[in-house]
C-alpha positions as CSV (number, residue, x, y, z in Angstrom):
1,X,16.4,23.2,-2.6
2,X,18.5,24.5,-5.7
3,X,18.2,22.5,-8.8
4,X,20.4,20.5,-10.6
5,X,20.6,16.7,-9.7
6,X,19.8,14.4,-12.5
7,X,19.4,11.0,-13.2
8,X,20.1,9.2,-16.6
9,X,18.9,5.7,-17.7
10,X,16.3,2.9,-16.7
11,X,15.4,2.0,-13.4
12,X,14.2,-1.6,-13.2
13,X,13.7,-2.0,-9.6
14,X,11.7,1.5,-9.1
15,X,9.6,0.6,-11.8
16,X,8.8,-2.9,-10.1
17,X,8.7,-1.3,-6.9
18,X,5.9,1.5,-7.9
19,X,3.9,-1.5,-10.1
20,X,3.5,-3.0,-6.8
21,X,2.7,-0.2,-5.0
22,X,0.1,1.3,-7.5
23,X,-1.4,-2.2,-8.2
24,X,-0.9,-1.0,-11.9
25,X,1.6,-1.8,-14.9
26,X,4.1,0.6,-15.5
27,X,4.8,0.9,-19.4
28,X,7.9,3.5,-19.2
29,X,9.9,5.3,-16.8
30,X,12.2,7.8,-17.5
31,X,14.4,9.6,-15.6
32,X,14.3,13.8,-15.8
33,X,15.5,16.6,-14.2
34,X,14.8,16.7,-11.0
35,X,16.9,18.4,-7.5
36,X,19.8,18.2,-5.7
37,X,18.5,15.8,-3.1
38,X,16.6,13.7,-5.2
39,X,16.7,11.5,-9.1
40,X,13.2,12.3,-10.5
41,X,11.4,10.2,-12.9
42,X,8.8,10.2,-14.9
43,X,6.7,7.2,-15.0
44,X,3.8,6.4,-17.6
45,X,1.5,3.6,-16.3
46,X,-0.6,1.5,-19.6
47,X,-3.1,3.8,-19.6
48,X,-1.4,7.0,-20.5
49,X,-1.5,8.3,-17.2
50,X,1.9,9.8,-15.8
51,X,3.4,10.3,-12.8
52,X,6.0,11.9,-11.3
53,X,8.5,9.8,-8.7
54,X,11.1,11.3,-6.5
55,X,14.0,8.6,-4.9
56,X,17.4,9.1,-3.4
57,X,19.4,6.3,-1.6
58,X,20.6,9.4,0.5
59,X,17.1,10.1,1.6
60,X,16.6,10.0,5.7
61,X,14.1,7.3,6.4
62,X,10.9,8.5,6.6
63,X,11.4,11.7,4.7
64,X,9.0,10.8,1.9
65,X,6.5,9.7,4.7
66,X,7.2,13.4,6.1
67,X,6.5,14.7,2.7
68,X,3.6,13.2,2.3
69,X,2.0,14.7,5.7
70,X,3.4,17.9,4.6
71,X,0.9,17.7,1.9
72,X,-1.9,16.5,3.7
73,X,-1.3,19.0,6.1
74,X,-1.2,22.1,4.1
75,X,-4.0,20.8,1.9
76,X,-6.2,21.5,4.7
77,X,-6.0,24.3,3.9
78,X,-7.2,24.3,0.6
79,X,-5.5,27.8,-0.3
80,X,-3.2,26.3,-2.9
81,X,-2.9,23.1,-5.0
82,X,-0.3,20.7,-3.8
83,X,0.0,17.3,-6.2
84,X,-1.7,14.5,-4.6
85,X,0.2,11.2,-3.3
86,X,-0.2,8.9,-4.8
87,X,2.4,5.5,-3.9
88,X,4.7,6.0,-1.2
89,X,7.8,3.7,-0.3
90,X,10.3,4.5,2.8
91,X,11.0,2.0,5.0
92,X,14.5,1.4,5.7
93,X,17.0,0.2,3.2
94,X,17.8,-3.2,3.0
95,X,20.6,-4.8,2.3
96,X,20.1,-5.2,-1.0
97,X,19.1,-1.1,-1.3
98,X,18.1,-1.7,-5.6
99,X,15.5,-4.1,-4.2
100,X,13.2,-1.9,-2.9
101,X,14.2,1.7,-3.6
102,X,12.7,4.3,-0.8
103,X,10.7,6.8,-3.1
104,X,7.4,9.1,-3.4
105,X,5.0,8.8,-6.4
106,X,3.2,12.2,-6.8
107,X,0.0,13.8,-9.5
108,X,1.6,15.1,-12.3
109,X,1.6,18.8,-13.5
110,X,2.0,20.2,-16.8
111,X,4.9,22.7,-16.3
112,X,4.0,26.0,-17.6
113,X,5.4,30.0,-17.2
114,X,4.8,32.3,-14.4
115,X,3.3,35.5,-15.0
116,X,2.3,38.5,-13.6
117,X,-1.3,37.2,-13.1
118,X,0.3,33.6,-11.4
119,X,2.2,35.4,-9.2
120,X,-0.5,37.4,-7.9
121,X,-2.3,34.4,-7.6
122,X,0.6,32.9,-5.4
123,X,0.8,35.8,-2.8
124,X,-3.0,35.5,-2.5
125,X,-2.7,32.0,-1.5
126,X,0.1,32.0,0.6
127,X,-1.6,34.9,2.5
128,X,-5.3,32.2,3.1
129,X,-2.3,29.7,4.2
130,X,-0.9,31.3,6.7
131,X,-3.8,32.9,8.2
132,X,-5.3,29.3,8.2
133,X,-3.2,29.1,10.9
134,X,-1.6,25.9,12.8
135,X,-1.9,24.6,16.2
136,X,1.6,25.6,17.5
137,X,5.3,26.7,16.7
138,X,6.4,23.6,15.0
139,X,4.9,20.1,14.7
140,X,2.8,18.7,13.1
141,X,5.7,16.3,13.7
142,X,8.7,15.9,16.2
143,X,11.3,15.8,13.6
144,X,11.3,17.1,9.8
145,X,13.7,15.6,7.8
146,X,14.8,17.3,4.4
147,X,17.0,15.0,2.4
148,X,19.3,13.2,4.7
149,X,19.2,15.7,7.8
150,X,16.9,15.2,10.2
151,X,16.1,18.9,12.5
152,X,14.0,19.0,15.9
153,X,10.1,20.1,14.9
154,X,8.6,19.7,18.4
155,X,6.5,22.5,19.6
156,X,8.2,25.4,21.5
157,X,6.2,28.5,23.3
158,X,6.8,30.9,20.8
159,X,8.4,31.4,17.5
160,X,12.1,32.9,18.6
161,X,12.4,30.0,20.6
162,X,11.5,27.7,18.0
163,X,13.8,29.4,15.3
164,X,16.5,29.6,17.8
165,X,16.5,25.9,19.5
166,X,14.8,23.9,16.3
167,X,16.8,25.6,13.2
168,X,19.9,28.0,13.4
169,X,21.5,26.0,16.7
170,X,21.2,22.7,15.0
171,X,21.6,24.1,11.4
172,X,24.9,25.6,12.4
173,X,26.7,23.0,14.3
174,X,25.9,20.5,11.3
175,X,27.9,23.2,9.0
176,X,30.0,24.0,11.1
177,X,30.7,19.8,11.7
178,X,30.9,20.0,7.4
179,X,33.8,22.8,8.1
180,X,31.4,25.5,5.7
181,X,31.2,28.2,8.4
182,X,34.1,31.2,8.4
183,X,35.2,31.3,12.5
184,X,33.6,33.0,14.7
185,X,30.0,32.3,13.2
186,X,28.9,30.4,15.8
187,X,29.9,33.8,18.3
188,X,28.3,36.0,16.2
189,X,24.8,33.4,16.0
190,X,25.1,32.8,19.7
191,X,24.7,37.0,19.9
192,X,22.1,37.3,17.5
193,X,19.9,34.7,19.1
194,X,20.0,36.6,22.2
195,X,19.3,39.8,21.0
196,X,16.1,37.4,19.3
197,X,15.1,36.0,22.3
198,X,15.3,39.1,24.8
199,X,15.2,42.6,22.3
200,X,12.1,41.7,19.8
201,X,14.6,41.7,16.7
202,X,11.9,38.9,15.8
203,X,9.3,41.7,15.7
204,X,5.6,41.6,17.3
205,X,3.9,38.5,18.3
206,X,2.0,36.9,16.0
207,X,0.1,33.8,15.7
208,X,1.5,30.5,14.2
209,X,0.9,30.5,10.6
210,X,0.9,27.0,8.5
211,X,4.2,27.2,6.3
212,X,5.6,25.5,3.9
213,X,8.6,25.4,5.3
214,X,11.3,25.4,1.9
215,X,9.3,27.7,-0.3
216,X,11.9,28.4,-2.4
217,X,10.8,29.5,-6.2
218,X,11.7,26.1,-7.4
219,X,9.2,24.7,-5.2
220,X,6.7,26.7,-6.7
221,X,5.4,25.0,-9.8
222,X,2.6,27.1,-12.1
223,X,1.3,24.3,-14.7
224,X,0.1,25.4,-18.4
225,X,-3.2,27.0,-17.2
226,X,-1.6,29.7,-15.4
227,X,-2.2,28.2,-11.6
228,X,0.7,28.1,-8.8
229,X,1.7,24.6,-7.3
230,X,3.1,24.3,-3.6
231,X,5.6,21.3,-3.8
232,X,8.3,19.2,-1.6
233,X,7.0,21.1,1.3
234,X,8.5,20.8,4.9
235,X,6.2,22.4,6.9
236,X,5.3,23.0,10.0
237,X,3.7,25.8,12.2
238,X,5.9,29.0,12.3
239,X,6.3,32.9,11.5
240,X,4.7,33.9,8.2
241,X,7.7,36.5,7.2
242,X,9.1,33.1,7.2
243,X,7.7,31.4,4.0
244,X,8.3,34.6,2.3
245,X,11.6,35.4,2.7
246,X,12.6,32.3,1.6
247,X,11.0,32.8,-1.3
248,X,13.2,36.1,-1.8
249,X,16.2,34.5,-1.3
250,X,16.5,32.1,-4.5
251,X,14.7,32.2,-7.8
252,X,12.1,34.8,-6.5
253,X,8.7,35.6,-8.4
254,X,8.0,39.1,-9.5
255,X,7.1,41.9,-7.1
256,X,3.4,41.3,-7.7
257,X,3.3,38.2,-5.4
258,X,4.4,40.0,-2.1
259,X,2.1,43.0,-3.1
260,X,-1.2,40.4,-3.8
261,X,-0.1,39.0,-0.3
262,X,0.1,42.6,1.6
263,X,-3.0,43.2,0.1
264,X,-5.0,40.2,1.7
265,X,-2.7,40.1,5.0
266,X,-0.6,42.9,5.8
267,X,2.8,42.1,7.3
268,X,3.1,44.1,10.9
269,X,5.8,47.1,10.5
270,X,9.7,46.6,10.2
271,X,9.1,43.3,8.1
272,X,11.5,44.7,5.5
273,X,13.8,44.5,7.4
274,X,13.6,41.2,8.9
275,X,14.1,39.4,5.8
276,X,17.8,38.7,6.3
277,X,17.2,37.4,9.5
278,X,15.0,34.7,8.4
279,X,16.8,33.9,5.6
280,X,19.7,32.6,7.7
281,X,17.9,29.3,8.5
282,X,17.6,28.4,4.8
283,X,20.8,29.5,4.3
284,X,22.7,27.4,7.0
285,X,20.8,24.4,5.6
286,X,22.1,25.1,2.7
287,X,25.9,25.1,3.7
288,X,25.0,21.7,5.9
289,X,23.9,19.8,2.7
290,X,26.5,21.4,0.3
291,X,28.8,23.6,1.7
292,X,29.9,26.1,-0.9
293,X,29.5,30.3,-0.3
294,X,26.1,29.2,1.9
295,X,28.2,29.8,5.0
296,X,29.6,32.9,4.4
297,X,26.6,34.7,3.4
298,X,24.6,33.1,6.7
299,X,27.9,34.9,8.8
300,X,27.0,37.6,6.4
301,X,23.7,38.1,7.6
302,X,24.2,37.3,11.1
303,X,26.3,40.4,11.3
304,X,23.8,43.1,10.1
305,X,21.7,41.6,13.4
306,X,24.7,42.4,16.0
């Protein structure tokens, strides 16, 4: 997700909430930049340590659960760092919602500047992640919740149908619900996902690949030693020209990344131009959560595919 959410002041009750949870004092917590979805914190426990914390009354139950597993998951894979869990809170609100606060406690990382060299690095990586492979077209769990929607994750038989049934049917009707699609979207997505699901617009069958699901560049953190981060993943199993054309599509690294990539895995011909395609799924979720130009551009995109 874009950045830009932010959160000013003390938080008594998440600092109570993640003593408990860690089973250790919590001397300060401060609130920082953070995303659209979420007030960030940074919390430093008596013994210098710090931690980074992620809440939002706005969160889906279970999201931060979902998170979590997204870690774990990709992990597995040990192609990338990804910060380690380390408290986790998200059952659901009570009726006094300040009393216990839903929210994910995570390693921290010193923030430093991409390069050349970290980008390289990055493409390598995402290129042993993917070809690590995952069990099917979606999972690991039924539903993946980002924020506060909630999208189908089961497994489907192949990747069009996934993308088709799990992400730009329900993606669009919840935009178009919000009122941020132009008319006729829906007619022109309806065309498009049959041309994907009968002409190969998808291009060639591949294996499932492990994403991360809303790899984004902001969700690409390189700390002060040069060495890319995966964070607030969604993932599940899916089309590799997936991942990456997200990661064209807002606050992309250099050029060197997708070339370190091609040079580990190869994408199979015509991926060039199935970039827009994929990016339409990020792009309706996008105009679900916020609305804005998101919807027009997804429209945008669908029509180059008629």
């Amino acid at each position: 997700m874009t950045p830009g959410r932010r959160t000013d002041g003390d938080n008594p009750a998440l600092a109570a909430a993640l003593a408990a949870a860690l089973g250790r004092p919590v001397a300060t917590l401060r609130a920082i930049a953070g995303g659209d979805l979420n007030d960030a914190y940074q919390a430093t426990l008596d013994s210098g340590e710090r931690i980074f914390v992620k809440t939002s009354a706005d969160a889906a139950p279970g999201a931060y659960a979902g998170e979590t597993a997204s870690i774990r998951w990709l992990a597995v894979a040990q192609a990338l760092p990804l910060p380690q869990a380390l408290a986790i809170h998200d059952e659901e609100a009570s009726a006094d919602a300040k009393s216990s606060p839903r929210f994910l406690a995570l390693q921290w990382i010193d923030a430093g500047r991409s390069t050349d060299a970290s980008d390289e690095k990055l493409g390598r990586g995402l290129a042993r992640l993917h070809a690590f492979g995952a069990p099917s077209f979606g999972g690991p769990d039924d539903l993946l919740r980002i924020g506060p929607i909630v999208l189908p994750n089961a497994p489907a038989p192949d990747w069009p149908t996934f993308y088709a049934e799990r992400r730009l049917w329900p993606l669009a009707r919840m935009a178009q619900e919000r009122g941020a699609l132009p008319d006729h979207t829906l007619r022109s997505l309806e065309r498009v996902v049959d041309r994907l699901l009968h002409d190969a617009i998808g291009g060639p069958s591949e294996q499932p690949a492990r994403l991360h699901g809303d790899l984004w560049g902001g969700n690409v953190l390189t700390d002060v030693d040069g060495q890319p981060w995966l964070i607030d993943p969604a993932a599940h199993g899916g089309h590799r020209e997936v991942d990456l054309a997200m990661l064209r599509l807002f606050a992309s690294p250099s050029p060197r990344c997708f070339a370190a990539y091609e040079e580990v895995t190869p994408l199979a011909p015509g991926a060039q131009e199935r970039v827009a395609l994929w990016q339409v799924a990020p792009l309706l979720l996008h105009a679900a959560l916020f609305g804005g130009g998101y919807g027009a551009r997804a429209a945008e995109l669908l029509n180059a595919y008629l």
